[in-house]
C-alpha positions in Angstrom: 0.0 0.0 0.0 1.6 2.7 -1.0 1.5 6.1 1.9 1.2 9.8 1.1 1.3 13.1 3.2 -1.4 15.4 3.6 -1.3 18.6 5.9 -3.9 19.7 7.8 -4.8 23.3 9.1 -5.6 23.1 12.9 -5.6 26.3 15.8 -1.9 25.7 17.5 -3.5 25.4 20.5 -5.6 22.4 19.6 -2.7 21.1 17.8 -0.5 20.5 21.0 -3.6 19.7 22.9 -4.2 16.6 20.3 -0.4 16.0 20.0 -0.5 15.7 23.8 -3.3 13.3 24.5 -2.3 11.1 21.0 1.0 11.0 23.2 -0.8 9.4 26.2 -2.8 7.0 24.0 0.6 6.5 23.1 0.5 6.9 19.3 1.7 9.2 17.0 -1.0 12.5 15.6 -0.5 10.1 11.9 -2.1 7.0 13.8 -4.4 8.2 15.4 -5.9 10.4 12.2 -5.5 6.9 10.1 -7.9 5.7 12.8 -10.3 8.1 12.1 -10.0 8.4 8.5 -10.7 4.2 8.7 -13.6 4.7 10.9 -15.3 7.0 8.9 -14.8 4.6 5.9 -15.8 1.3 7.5 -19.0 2.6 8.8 -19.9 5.8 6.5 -20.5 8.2 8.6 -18.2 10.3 11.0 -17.9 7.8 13.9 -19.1 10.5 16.9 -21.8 12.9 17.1 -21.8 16.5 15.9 -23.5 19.4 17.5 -23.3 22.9 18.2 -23.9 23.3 22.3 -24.1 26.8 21.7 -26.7 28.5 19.5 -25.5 30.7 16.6 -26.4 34.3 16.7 -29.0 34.1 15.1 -30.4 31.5 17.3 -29.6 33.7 19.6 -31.4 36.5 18.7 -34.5 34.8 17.9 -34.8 33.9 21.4 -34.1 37.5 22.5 -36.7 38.5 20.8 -39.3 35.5 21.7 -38.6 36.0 25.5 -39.2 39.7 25.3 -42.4 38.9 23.5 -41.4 40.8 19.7 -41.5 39.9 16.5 -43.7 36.8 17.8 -46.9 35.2 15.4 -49.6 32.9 16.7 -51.1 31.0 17.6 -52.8 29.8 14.9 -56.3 28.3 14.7 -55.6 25.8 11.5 -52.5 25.6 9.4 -54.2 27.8 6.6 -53.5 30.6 9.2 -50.0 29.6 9.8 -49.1 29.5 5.6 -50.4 33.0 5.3 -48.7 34.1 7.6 -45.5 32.6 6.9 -45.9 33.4 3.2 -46.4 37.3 4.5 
C-alpha cells in the first residue's frame, strides 16, 4: 500500500492539545488520524456525534426577541393561518 502526506490546518492550540493526548494513547498524531480516517470509511459516517452546544447568533437573537415577547406570530387556529402568515 503505498502512503502519502497530507497537511492539515488546525488552531496551535488544539494542535498541542491533540499531540498531547495522541502521546498518552501512546500513538503518534499520523495514527491516530489513520484511525479516524478508517472509521469513517468502515462505517460511513463520521464515527461521533456532531452538535453545536451553543446556539448561533442568530439562534440567539430569535430567542431575545421571543422571550421579550417581539417579532412573535400565533397562535394559529388551522394551518391555513399559519401559511399565510409565513408566506407574508
Amino acid at each position: 500500500m503505498s502512503q502519502i502526506a497530507f497537511s492539515v490546518r488546525m488552531d496551535s492550540r488544539l494542535k498541542e492539545e491533540f499531540s498531547a493526548m495522541c502521546e498518552a494513547f501512546g500513538m503518534p498524531v499520523s495514527t491516530a488520524i489513520n484511525l479516524f480516517a478508517k472509521a469513517v470509511v468502515r462505517e460511513q459516517r463520521i464515527p461521533f456525534e456532531i452538535r453545536a452546544d451553543m446556539p448561533n447568533d442568530d439562534t440567539r437573537r430569535v430567542f431575545e426577541l421571543a422571550e421579550a415577547g417581539k417579532e412573535l406570530n400565533g397562535p394559529f387556529s388551522s394551518m391555513e393561518e399559519l401559511r399565510k402568515s409565513l408566506d407574508a
